[in-house]
KELUM-146497 format. One record per residue (C-alpha): y negated, x, z negated. Coordinates in nm, 4 decimals, padded with zeros to 6 digits. Each point is the difference from the previous one (the first is absolute). Example, Ala and Ser with C-alpha at 12.3 -4.5 7.8 and 13.67 -1.06 7.14 Angstrom:
2
       yy       xx       zz
  00.4500  01.2300 -00.7800
 -00.3440  00.1370  00.0660
//
This chain:
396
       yy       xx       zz
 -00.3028 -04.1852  00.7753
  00.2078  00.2059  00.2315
  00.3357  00.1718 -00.1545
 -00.0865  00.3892  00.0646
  00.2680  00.1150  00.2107
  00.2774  00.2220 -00.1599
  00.1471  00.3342  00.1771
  00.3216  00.1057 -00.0846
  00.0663  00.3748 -00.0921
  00.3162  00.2392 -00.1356
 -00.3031  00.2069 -00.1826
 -00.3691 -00.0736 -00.1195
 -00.2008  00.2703 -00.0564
 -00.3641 -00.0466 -00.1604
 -00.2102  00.3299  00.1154
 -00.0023  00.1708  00.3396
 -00.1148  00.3255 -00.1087
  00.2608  00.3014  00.0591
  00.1937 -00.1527 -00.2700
  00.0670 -00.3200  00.1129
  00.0274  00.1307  00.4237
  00.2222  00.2479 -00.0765
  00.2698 -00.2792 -00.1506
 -00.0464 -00.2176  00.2510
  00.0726  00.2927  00.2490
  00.3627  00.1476 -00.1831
  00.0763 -00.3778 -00.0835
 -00.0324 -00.0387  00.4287
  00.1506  00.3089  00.0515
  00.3214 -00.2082 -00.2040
 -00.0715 -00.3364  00.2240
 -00.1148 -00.1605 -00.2990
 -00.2573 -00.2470  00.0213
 -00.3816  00.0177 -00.1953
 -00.3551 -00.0914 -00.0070
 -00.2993  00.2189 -00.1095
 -00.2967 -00.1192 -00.0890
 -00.3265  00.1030 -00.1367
 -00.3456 -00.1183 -00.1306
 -00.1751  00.3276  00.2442
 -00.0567  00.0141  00.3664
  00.1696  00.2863  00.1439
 -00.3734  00.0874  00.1482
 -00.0701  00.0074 -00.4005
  00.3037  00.1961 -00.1367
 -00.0122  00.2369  00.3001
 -00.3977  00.1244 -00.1113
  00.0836  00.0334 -00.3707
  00.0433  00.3528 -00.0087
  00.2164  00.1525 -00.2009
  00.1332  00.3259 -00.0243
  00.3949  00.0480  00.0044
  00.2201  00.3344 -00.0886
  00.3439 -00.0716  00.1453
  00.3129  00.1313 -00.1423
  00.2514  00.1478  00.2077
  00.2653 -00.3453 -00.0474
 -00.3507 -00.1792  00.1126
 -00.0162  00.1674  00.2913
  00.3392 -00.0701  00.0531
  00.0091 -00.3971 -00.0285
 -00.2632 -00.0210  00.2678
  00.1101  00.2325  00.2376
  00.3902 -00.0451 -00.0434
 -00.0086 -00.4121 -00.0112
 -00.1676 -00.0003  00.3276
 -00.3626 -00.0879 -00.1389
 -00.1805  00.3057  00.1251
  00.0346  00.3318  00.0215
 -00.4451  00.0428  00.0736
  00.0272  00.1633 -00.3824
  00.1450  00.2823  00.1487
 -00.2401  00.0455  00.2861
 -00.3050 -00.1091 -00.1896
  00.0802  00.0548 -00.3492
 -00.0395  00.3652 -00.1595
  00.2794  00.1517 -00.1481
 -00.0850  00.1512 -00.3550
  00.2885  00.2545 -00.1057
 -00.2041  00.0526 -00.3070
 -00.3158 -00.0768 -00.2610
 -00.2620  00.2188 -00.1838
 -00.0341 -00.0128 -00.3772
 -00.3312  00.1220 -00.0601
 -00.1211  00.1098 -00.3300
 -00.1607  00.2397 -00.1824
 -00.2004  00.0877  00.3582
  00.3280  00.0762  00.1651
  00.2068 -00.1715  00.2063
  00.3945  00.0381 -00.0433
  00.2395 -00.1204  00.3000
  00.2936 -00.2528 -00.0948
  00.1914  00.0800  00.3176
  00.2440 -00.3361  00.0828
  00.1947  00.1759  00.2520
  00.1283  00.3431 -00.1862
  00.0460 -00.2242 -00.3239
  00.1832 -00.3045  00.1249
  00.0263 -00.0351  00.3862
 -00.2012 -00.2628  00.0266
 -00.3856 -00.1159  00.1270
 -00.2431 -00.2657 -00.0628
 -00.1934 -00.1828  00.3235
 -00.3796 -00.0811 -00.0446
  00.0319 -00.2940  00.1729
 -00.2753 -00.2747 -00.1207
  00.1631 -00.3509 -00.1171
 -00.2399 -00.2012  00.2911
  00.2290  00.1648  00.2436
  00.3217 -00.0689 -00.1924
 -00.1591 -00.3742  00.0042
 -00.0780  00.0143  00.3435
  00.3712  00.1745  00.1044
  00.1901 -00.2656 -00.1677
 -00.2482 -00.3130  00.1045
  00.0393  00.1731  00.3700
  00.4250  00.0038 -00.0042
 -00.0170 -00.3515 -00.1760
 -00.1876 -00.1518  00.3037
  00.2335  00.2233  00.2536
  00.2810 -00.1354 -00.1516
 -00.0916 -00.3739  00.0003
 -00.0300 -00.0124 -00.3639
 -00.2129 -00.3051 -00.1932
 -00.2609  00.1236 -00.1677
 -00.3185 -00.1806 -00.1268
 -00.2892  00.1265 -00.0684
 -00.3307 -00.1754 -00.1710
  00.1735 -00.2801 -00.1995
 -00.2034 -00.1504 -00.2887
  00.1328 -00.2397 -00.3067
  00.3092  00.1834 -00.0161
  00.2692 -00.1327 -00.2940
  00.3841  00.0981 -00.0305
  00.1511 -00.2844 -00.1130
  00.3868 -00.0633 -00.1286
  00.0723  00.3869 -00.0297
  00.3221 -00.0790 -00.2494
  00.1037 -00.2629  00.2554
  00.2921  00.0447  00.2906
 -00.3050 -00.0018  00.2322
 -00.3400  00.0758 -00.1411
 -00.3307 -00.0241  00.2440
 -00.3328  00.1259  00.0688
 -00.3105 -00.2255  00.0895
 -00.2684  00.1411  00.1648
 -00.2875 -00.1341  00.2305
  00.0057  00.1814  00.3423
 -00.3194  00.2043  00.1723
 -00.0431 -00.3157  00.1824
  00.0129 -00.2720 -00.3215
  00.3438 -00.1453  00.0462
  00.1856 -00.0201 -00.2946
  00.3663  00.1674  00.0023
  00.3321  00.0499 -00.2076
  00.2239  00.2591  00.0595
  00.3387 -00.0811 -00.2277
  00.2507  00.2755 -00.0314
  00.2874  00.1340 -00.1730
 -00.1710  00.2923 -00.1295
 -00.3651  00.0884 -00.1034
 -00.1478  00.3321  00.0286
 -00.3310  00.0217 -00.1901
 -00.1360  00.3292  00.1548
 -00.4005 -00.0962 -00.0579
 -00.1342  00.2837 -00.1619
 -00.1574  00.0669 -00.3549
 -00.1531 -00.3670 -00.0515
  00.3663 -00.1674  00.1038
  00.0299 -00.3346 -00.0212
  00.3962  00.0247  00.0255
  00.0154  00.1877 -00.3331
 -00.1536 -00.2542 -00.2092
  00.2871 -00.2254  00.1099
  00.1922  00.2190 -00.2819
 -00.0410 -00.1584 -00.3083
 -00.1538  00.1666 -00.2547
  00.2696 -00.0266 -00.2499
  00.2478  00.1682  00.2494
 -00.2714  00.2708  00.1290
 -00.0522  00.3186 -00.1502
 -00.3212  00.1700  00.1257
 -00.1006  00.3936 -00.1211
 -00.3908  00.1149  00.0530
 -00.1893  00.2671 -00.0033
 -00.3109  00.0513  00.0525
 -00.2300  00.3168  00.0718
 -00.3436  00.0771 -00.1627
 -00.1112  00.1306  00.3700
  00.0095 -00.0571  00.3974
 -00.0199  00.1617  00.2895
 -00.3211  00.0311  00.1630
  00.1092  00.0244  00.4058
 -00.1929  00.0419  00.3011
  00.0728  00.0628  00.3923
 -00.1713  00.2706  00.1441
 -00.1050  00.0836  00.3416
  00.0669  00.3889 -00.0005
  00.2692  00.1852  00.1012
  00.3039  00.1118 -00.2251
 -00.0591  00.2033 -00.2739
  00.3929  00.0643 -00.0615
  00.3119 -00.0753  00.1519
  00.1741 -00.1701 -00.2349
 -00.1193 -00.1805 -00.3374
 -00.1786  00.2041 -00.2857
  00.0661 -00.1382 -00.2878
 -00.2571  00.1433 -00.2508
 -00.0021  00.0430 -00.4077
 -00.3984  00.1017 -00.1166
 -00.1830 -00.0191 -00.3267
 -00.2120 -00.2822  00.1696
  00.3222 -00.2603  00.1061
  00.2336 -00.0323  00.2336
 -00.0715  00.0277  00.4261
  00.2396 -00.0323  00.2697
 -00.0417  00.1133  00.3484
  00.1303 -00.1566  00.2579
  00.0156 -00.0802  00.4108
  00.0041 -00.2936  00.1886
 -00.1019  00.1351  00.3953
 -00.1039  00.2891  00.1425
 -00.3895 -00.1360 -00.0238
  00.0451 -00.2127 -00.3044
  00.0716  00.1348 -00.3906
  00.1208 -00.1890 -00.2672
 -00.0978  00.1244 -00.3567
  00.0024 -00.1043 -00.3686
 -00.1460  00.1169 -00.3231
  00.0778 -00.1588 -00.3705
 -00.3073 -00.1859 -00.1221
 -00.0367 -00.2880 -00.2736
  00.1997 -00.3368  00.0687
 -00.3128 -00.2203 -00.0171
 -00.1977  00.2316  00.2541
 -00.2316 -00.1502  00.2980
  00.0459  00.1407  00.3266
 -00.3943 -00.0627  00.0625
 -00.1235  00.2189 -00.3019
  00.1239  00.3436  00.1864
 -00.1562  00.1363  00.3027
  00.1592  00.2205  00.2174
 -00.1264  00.3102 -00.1195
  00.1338 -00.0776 -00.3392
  00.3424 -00.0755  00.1620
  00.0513  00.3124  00.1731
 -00.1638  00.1655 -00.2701
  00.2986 -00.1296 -00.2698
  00.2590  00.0709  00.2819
 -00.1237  00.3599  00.0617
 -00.0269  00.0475 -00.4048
  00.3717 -00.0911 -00.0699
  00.1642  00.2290  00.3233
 -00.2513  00.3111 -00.0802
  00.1985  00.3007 -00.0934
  00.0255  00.3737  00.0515
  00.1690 -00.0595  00.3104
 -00.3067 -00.1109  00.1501
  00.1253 -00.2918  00.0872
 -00.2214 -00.2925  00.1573
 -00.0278 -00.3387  00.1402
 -00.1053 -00.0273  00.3641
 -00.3010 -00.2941 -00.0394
 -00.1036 -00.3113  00.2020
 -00.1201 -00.3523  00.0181
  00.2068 -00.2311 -00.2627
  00.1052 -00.3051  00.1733
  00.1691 -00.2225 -00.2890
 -00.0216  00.0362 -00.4026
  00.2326 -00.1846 -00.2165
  00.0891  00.0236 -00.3306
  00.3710 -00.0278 -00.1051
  00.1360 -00.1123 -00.3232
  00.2941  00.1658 -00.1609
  00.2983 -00.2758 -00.0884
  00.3655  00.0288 -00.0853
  00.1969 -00.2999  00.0029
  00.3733 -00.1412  00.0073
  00.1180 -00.3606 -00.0206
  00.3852 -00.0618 -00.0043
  00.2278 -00.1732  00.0647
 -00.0960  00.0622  00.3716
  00.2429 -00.3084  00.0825
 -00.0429 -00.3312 -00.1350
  00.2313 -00.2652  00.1403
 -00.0333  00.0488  00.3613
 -00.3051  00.1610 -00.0533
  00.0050  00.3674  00.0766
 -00.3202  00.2008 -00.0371
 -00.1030  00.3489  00.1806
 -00.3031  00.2452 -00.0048
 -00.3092 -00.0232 -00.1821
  00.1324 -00.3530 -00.0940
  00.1812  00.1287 -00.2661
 -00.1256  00.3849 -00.0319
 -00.3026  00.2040  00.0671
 -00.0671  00.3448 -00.0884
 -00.2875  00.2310 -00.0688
 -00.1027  00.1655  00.3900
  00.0898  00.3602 -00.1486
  00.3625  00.0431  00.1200
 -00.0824 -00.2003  00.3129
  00.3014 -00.2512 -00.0642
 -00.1122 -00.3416  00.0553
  00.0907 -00.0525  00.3450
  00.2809  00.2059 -00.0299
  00.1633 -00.1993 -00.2879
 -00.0661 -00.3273  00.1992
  00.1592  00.1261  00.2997
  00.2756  00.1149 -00.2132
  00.0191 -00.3558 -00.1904
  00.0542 -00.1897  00.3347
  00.2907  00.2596  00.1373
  00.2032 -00.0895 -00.3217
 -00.1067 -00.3722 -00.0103
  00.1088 -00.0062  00.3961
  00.3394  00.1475 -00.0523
  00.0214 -00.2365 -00.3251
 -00.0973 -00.3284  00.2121
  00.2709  00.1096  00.2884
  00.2670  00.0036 -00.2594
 -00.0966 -00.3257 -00.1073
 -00.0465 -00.1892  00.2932
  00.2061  00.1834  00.2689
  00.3438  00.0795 -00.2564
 -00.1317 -00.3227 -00.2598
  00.0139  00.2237 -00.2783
 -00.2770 -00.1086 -00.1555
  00.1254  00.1781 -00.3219
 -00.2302  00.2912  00.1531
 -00.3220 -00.1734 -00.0932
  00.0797  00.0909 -00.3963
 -00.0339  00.3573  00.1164
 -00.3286  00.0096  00.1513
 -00.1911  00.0535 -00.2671
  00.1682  00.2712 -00.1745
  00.0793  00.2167  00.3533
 -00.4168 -00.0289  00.0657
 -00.1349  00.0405 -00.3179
  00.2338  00.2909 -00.0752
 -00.2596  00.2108  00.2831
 -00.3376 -00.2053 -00.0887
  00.0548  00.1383 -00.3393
  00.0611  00.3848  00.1073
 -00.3090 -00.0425  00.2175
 -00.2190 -00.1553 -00.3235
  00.1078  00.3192 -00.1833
 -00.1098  00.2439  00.2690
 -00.3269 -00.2197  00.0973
 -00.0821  00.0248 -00.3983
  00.0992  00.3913  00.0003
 -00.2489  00.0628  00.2826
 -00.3040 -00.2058 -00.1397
  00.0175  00.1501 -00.3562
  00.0952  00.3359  00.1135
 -00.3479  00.0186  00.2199
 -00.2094 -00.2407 -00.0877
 -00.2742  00.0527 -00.2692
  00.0293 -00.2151 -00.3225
 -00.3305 -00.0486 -00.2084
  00.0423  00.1314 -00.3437
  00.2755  00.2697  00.0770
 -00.0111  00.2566 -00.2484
  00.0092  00.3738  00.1081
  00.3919 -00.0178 -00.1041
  00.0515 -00.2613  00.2628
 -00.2131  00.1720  00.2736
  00.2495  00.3383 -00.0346
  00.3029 -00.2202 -00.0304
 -00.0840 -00.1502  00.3167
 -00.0953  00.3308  00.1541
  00.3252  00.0907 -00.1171
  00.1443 -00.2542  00.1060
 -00.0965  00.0949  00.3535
  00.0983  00.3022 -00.0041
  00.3112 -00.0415 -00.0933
  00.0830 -00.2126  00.3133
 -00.1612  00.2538  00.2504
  00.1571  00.2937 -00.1847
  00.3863 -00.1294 -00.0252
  00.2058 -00.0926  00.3619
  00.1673 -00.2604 -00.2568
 -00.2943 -00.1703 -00.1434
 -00.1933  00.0312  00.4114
  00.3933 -00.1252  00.0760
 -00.1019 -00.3257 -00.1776
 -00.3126 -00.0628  00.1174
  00.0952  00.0384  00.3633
  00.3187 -00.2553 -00.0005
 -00.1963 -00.2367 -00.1517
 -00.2598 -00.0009  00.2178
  00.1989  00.0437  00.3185
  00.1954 -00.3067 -00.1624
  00.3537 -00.0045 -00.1553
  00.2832 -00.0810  00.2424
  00.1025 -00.3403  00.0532
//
């Protein structure tokens, strides 16, 4: 049997989503050394559409580390939101609050940015690997085996392993349970989302409180819509017809305003649970883990991709310190520096859900506290204060 043949590497990195790209880019950017790899194609990761709200420091990591600046040209620059209820809609204005914007700027073209400057710059990036393990991960130099797109059978040994691969990691099971500390929540609904061909029906996201759940409006071109209405975790994309869709969406945006969704042909339905989850430690040995790996959030306060992007600038500078100035003393505060934001962002991703989203059984007290709730964040500069920082994203 022939000995698979072994690839030596400063950093291993299991996931090449925006995650995992974006450390191998500032780790470059520092002339250190890695290896991405993942179990999609790019052709596969590239059509998974998903939509992305960019805060401003986002924005800033691609465009000021030389990735791309096409956010700025193609993206749209949202200097506010709409909180709808009660048939009205009531402006949260970023700009006049806290100086800052969001970008809607969908992850696929984060992806495709990063997987685009990765290539440019020469960097080694594998895409479609199967029978991946991480092997050795409390070792001086722990590995990844993979098979390659074309069956060959590699091993990538390193000094340091990322595990950037998502929400069903394989990296963070390397933790062992009796060091691990993991904190769930689950929701009793979903999102029900759909992409629309029809024009835009706002500017910038609606985010809308009615008696019958939750809906969000949002954009994704000038041509193509992306919505989403609460509806029942267990729901079946096939049982609803169109009609029925646009029929909930128009229901839960109807006011006195007279406001209304522009119509057309739905093009995709999905149905998206509601999850919060932490693991930590978020370094075990030399095993350092980023992203959905070792958080996800509910979609509400549109910080998922944010928080991973946010993971891998503080995980970069901490690798540098270890590897260019050998203080590897650095590693111990990885953990506490990312968690310290993924924490702030579970707090506001749990204040938007419950403060919008319909919850069966509420009594009439908790339907006016919520209403009052609302109101109390359109109706103070402080409370509206709040709500914009944390959703333009706290300063790094």
């Amino acid at each position: 049997m022939d000995q698979q043949p072994i690839t030596r590497t400063t950093v291993g990195i299991v996931g090449a989503g925006p995650a995992g790209l974006m450390l191998s880019h500032l780790l470059a950017l520092s002339g250190i050394g890695s290896i991405a790899i993942d179990a999609r194609t790019r052709t596969e990761i590239e059509h998974t559409h998903r939509a992305g709200i960019l805060e401003r420091d986002s924005v800033r990591l691609l465009v000021d580390t030389g990735v791309s600046d096409r956010v700025l040209v193609e993206g749209h620059e949202h200097k506010g939101i709409d909180l709808r209820f009660g048939g009205i809609s009531h402006r949260i204005d970023f700009q006049s609050l806290v100086g800052a914007s969001t970008w809607l700027y969908p992850q696929t073209d984060v992806f495709i940015d990063l997987a685009d400057a990765r290539a440019r710059d020469g960097g080694d990036v594998r895409f479609g690997v199967t029978d991946t393990h991480v092997v050795d991960v409390t070792g001086s130099t722990p590995g990844i085996r993979f098979t390659d797109e074309d069956g060959t059978r590699h091993e990538i040994r390193c000094d340091y392993l990322v595990g950037a691969d998502g929400s069903r990691s394989i990296c963070r099971r390397e933790v062992p349970e009796a060091l691990r500390r993991q904190y769930f929540r689950e929701y009793p609904f979903a999102w029900f989302g759909i992409l629309a061909q029809a024009p835009r029906s706002a500017e910038e996201l609606v985010y809308a409180r009615s008696d019958e759940g939750f809906a969000l409006i949002s954009q994704r071109t000038d041509t193509v819509q992306r919505m989403y209405f609460q509806c029942d975790a267990t729901d079946d994309v096939d049982r609803w017809s169109d009609e029925q869709i646009w029929d909930q969406l128009q229901t839960r945006l109807a006011g006195e305003d007279g406001f209304q969704l522009v119509e057309g042909p739905i093009l995709e339905k999905t149905v998206l649970p509601f999850r919060s989850f932490v693991q930590e430690p978020m370094r075990y040995g030399n095993l350092l883990l980023a992203g959905d790996a070792a958080h996800t959030v509910p979609p509400t306060g549109a910080k998922g991709l944010n928080l991973a992007l946010a993971d891998v600038r503080v995980l970069a500078e901490t690798l540098e310190l270890a590897i260019l100035k050998n203080d590897v003393d650095a590693l111990d505060g990885y953990t506490a520096r990312a968690l310290d934001r993924v924490w702030k962002a579970q707090h506001f991703s749990y204040w938007m859900t419950t403060m919008l989203h319909r919850v069966d059984g509420a009594s009439d007290f908790d339907v006016a506290r919520q209403l009052g709730e609302l109101r109390s964040i359109v109706e103070s500069d402080a409370g509206s204060t709040y709500l914009a920082e944390a959703y333009t994203g706290w300063p790094r």
